[in-house]
Each structure stands twice: as structure tokens, then as C-alpha cells.
C-alpha positions in Angstrom: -25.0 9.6 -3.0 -27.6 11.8 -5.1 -24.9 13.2 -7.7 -24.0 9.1 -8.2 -27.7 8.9 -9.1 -28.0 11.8 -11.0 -24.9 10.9 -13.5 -26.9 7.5 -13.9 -29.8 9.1 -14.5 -28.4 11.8 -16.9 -26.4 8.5 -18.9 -22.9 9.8 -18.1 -22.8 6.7 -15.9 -23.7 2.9 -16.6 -26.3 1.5 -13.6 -23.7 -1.3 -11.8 -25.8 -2.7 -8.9 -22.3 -3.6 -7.6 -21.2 -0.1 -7.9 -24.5 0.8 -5.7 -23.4 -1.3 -3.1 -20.4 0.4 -2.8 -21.9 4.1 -2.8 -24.2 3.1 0.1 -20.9 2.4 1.8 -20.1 5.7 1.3 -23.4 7.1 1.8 -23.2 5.9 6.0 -19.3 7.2 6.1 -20.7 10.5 4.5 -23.6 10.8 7.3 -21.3 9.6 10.0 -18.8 12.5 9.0 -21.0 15.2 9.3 -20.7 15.9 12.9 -17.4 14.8 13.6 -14.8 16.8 14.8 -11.3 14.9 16.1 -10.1 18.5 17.1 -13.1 19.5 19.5 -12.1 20.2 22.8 -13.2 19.0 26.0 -13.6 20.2 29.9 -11.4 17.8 32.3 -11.8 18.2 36.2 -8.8 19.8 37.3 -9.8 19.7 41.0 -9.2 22.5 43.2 -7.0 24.2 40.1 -9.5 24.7 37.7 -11.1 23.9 34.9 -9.2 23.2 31.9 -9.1 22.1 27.9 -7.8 19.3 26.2 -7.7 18.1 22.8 -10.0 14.2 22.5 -10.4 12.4 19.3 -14.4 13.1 19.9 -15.7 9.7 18.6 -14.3 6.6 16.5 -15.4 6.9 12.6 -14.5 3.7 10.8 -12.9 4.4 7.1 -13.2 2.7 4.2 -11.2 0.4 2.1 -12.3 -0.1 -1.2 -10.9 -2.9 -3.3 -11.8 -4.9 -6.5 -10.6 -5.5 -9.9 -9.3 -3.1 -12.5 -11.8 -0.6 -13.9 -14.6 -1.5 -12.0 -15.0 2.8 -11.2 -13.5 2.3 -7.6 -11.5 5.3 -7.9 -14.2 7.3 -9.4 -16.8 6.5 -6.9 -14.3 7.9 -4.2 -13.7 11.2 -6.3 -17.6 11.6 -6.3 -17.5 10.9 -2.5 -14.7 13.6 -1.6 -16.3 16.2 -3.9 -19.6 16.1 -1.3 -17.7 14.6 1.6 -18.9 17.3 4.6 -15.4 17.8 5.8 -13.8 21.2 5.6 -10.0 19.8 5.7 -9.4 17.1 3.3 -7.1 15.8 0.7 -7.4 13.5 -1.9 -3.9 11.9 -3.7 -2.5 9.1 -5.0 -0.6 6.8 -2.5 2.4 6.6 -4.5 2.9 10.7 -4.4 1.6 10.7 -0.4 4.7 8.2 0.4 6.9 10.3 -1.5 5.7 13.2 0.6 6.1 11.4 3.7 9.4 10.1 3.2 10.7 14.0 2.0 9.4 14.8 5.4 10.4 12.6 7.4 14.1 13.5 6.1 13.7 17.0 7.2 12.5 16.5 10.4 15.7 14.1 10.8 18.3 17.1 10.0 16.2 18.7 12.5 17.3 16.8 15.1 13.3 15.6 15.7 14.0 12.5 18.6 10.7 10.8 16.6 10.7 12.2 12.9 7.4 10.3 12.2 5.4 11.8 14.6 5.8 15.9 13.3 5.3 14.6 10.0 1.8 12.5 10.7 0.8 15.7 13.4 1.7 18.1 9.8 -0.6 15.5 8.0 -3.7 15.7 10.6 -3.6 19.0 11.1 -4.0 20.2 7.1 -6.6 17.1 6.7 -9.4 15.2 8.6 -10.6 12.8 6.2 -7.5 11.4 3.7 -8.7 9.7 0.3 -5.8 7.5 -1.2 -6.2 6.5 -4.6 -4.6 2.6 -5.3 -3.5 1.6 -2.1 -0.5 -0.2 -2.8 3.0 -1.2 -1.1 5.8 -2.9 -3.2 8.7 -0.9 -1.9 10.3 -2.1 1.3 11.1 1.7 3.0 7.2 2.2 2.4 6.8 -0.8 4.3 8.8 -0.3 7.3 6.8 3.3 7.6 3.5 3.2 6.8 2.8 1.4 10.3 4.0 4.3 12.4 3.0 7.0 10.3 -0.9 5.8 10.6 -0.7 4.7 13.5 -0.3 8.2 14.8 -2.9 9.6 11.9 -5.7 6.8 13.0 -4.4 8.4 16.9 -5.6 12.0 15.8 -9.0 11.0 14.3 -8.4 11.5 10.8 -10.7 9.0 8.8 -9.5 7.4 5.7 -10.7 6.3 2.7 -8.7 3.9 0.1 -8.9 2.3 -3.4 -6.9 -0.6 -3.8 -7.0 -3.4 -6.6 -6.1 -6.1 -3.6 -7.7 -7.2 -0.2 -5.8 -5.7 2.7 -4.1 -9.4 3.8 -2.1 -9.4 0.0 -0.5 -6.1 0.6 2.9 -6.5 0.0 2.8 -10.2 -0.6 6.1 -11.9 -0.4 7.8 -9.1 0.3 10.9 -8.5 2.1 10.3 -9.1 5.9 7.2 -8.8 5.8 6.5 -9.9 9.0 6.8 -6.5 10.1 4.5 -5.6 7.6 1.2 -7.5 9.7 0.5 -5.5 12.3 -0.1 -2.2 9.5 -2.4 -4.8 8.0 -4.3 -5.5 11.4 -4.4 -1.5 11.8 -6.3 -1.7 8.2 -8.9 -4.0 9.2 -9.5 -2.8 12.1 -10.1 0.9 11.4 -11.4 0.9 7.9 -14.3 -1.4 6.2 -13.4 -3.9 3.9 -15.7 -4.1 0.8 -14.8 -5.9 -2.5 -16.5 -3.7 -5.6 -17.4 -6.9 -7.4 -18.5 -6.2 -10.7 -18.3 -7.4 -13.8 -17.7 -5.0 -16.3 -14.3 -3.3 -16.4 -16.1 0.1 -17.5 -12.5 1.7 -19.2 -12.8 -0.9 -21.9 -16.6 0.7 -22.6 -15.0 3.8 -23.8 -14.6 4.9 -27.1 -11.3 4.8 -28.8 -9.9 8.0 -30.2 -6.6 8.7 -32.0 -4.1 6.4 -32.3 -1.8 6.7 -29.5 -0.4 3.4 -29.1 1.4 1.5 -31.9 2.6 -2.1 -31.9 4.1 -4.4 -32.8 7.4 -2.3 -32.9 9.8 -2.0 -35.9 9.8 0.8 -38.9 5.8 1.9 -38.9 5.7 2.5 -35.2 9.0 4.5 -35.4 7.5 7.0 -38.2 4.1 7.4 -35.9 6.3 8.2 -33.2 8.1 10.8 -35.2 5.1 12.2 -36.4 3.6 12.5 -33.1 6.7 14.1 -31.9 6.3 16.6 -35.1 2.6 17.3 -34.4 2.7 18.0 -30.6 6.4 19.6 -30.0 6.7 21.0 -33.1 10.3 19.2 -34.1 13.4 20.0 -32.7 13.6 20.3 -29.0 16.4 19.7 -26.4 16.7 17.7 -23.3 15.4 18.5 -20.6 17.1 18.2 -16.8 14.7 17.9 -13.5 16.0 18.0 -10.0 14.7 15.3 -7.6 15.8 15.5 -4.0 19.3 16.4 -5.0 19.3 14.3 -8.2 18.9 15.0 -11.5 16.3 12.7 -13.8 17.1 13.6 -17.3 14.6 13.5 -20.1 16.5 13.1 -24.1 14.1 15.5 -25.6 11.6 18.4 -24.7 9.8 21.2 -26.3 6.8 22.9 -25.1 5.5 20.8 -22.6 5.9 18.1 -24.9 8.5 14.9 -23.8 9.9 11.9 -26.1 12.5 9.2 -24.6 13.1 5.5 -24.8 11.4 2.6 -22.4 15.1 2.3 -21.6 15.7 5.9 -20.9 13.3 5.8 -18.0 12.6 2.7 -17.1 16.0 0.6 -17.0 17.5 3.6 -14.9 17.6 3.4 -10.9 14.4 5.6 -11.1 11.4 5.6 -8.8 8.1 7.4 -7.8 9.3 10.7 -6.7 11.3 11.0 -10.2 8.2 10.1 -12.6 5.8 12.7 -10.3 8.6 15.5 -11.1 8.5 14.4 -14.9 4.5 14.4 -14.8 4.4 17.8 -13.3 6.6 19.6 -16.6 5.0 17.8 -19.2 1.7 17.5 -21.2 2.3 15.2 -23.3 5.1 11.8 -23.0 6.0 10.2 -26.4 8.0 6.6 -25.1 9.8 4.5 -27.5 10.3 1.3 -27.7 8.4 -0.5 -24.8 9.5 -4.7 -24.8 8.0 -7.5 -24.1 8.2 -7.8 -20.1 9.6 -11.1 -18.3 10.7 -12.3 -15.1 14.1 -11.0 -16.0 12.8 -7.9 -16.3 10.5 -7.6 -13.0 12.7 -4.3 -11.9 12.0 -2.4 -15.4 8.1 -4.0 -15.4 7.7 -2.3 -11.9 9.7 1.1 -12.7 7.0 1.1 -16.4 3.8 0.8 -13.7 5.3 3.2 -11.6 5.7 5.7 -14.4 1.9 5.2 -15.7 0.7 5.2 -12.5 2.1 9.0 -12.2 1.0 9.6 -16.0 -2.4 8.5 -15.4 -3.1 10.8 -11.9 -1.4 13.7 -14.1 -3.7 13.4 -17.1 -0.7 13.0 -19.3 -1.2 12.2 -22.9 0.9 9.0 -23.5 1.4 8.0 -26.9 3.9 5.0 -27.3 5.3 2.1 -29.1 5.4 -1.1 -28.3 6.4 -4.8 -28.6 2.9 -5.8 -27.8 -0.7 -4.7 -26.6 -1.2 -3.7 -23.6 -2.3 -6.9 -21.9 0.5 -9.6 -23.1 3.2 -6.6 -22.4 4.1 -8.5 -19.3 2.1 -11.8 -18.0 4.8 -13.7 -16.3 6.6 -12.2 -13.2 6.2 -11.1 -9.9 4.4 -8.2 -10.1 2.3 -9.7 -13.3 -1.2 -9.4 -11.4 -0.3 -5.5 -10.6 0.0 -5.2 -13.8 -3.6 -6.0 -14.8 -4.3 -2.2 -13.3 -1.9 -0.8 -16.0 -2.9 -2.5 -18.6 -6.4 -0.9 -17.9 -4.7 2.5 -17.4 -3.0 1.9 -20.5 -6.3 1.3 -22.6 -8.2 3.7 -21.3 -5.3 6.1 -21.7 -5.9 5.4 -25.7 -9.6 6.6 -25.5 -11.3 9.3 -27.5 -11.8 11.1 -23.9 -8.0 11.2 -22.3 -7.0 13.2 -21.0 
């Protein structure tokens, strides 16, 4: 892509020859999507009634699944590729928030009395988008599980082409998770309509950046406490009140709020039955999230560890300013458990979220 070259040439951009690999991947999808059109109509015989028109899926575009370690710019090399990408409808989101949307509609459609509430939802889906860029590809929750198989199934059906970022090859998807048996044949679908390609580098290119304000304190105890306070005083001005959302006819509750600015405890959000759907909503009414009191993360504490990568996951897409205390830094917050190797991604969210350039 000539604006990946041109970044690298201007030095906002390191050269990574395994980053070039990957662009050239993109390159070919870009020049194979310039032309394509799943929508385009086509003359059918109709024999002695006619001529008439039916909608075809005009040609077969393979996607592109992007995968490799934390930091290694897979998400930004797919941002530079939908900026240019020659498509007139498409959508770029996180996975997490495109589930949520799914699973919203898919409800709707069911108090419509729809006989197959998948298939308005994926048609909806097609129709606003062609070409679909998911940012960290990622299954953990079993309801996502038993859906995502239908619902592309029908997308791949109408042509749209998709493009994912994903810190895991398509087979360890939802490893060891519950029946996940019925899990294979989405991973099959993946493979076979999408290009595998590992982004192997070496570098983790967040951990180049340069570190700004302080924004995360540890260990925890009386100093980080007074930061937190003073962070609190400098960005929300004191005071405050809490602060109510509704979630799909819940409430998620935040302690304290004042202009745009939000401060609660690690156990305020993340030892509460909370999920994806409830940290987008909290994203969207703040600009800045002051947490408290983050522990150390164990195997007895898988539930809150995935809840905490949830919640940066949505802080991160956002641009949220996180500032925070903790037990301990980022990478020995949680190293034994069973979602320890997702959480080598948040620990790289979480670093980069302390640089001189966030948000």
C-alpha cells in the first residue's frame, strides 16, 4: 500500500520486513476488490416468459485473517487498508462490540416473531457493508460461540469479504471451551474463505513508544491512593456523583462521575456479573476512567481477569484515558490461569495506554 510506504518513508513508521509481508497481503485483496460487486445483477433465461433479474454473489473474493503476537501493528496495518480499501460500503469495529450488535439484533428479530432471527440480522449486516474489518478476532463467550457459525455463514453467502486481526491462529479459537465441538465447522468456514497469515515480527512496536505522564501506579497501598486522588482532582475537578447507564434493560452503575471523567474500584466493575455490552456503554460517556485497586490475578480469579480484559479491550477501541492502580505492572498482573496467554494482548494495551501519545 503506497500510504504504508509513505509513513515509513516520512519516519512515523519503523521499516518491519514482516509487516511488508503482510501489506502485500493486503495489497492483492485491495486489487481484487476493486471490481467486485456481490449485489450486481444478472440476466437468467426465463424461457418463453421472459427475461428476468436476479441477485448472484458475482465472483468469490477470499478475506483475510491476520494473526500474530501482541503489538506487532496488525491492527494498524488493517486501519491503513480500510482507509484506501475501494469499497463504498464498509465497516470497520471491534469484534467484541459487533457480537454485542448481533446478539441485540438477533433479540429483536425474535419478539418479531422472525421463523430464523439470524438470517434478517446477517441480510441487515450485508446490506449496510461489503467488505467487514474486525479488529481482535476473539471468542471466549459460549453464546458467541453457538452464533458466529450461522451468522457468517449467511454474510460469506452474500459476498461480503472479511478482513480480521486476531492474536491466535484460527484452530485455537475458543480453545477448550464449552462444547466446542460445535465450534469446528465456524473454524473450517474461517479457513476456507479467508487467508491465513502469521505477522511474525519481532518487535512489539507499543513498547517503542515514549512514556508520558504517569498514569499507572503500583505497587498499591498509601502513594498510589493520593495519585489516584489527585488525578481524580486534576481531570473531574473533585466532587462528582455516581453515575447510572442503561444496558439492555439493566443498569451498570459507575461510584463516581463528573464531566466525562469516571473513578471506581477493580471490584466495582470487574467482580460484578458485567460483560462487553456494559463496558462499550461505560466507554461511550466517559473520557477519562480512574480504577482503583487492580490485584494480583490468579486462577481463582479467571472470571474477574476476563471481565478486566474485557473492560480494556473497550477502553482501548474508545481512546479512553486510563489511569489506575495496581498490585503489580502490567505484565505479572495475571500469568497463571486460563485465559493468561489473552492476557499478553492487555498487557500491551495497558503499556501503550501509559505512553506520551494516548489517547
Amino acid at each position: 500500500m503506497p500510504l504504508y510506504r509513505e509513513r515509513v518513508a516520512s519516519g512515523s513508521l519503523s521499516a518491519d520486513p514482516a509487516q511488508r509481508l503482510a501489506v502485500e497481503k493486503l495489497q492483492l485483496l485491495f486489487m481484487r476488490l476493486k471490481d467486485y460487486n456481490p449485489t450486481a445483477p444478472k440476466r437468467v433465461g426465463l424461457g418463453i416468459f421472459g427475461w428476468g433479474r436476479e441477485r448472484i454473489v458475482e465472483k468469490s473474493v477470499p478475506g483475510l485473517y491476520l494473526y500474530g503476537d501482541v503489538g506487532r501493528g496488525k491492527s494498524m496495518l488493517m486501519d491503513l487498508f480500510y482507509d484506501v480499501a475501494p469499497v463504498e460500503r464498509k465497516r470497520r469495529v471491534h469484534f467484541h462490540a459487533f457480537m454485542q450488535e448481533a446478539h441485540a439484533g438477533i433479540h429483536a428479530a425474535r419478539q418479531r416473531g422472525e421463523p430464523d432471527p439470524v438470517k434478517p440480522v446477517a441480510d441487515a449486516i450485508a446490506d449496510a457493508a461489503t467488505l467487514l474489518c474486525f479488529d481482535e478476532m476473539q471468542v471466549t463467550d459460549i453464546t458467541d460461540a453457538m452464533l458466529v457459525g450461522r451468522l457468517f455463514e449467511r454474510l460469506f453467502e452474500r459476498g461480503v469479504v472479511v478482513v480480521a486481526t486476531s492474536n491466535r491462529h484460527p484452530d485455537e479459537l475458543y480453545k477448550d471451551g464449552l462444547n466446542r465441538h460445535l465450534f469446528l465447522p465456524f473454524i473450517g468456514m474461517i479457513k476456507e474463505r479467508l487467508e491465513i497469515h502469521q505477522l511474525e515480527s519481532s518487535t512489539d512496536h507499543r513498547m517503542d513508544r515514549e512514556m508520558g505522564e504517569q498514569t499507572y501506579f503500583s505497587p498499591l497501598g498509601d502513594a498510589a491512593r493520593a495519585a489516584l486522588d489527585e488525578a481524580w482532582a486534576r481531570h473531574a475537578g473533585g466532587g462528582g456523583a455516581p453515575l447510572s447507564i442503561p444496558v439492555q434493560g439493566r443498569v451498570v452503575r459507575l461510584p463516581r462521575h463528573a464531566h466525562g471523567v469516571g473513578r471506581a474500584s477493580f471490584e466495582d466493575l470487574c467482580a460484578r456479573p458485567l460483560g462487553a455490552a456494559d463496558y462499550l456503554a461505560l466507554a461511550k460517556e466517559l473520557r477519562v476512567l480512574i480504577l482503583d485497586d487492580i490485584p494480583k490475578l490468579s486462577r481463582e480469579r479467571n472470571n474477574e481477569a476476563k471481565r478486566f480484559v474485557t473492560l480494556i479491550d473497550a477502553l482501548y477501541e474508545a481512546r479512553i484515558l486510563f489511569i489506575c492502580s495496581a498490585a503489580e505492572e502490567p505484565a505479572e498482573l495475571y500469568t497463571e490461569g486460563a485465559g493468561a496467554f489473552e492476557f499478553h494482548r492487555t498487557v500491551s494495551r495497558l503499556e501503550e495506554m501509559r505512553s506520551a501519545s494516548w489517547p
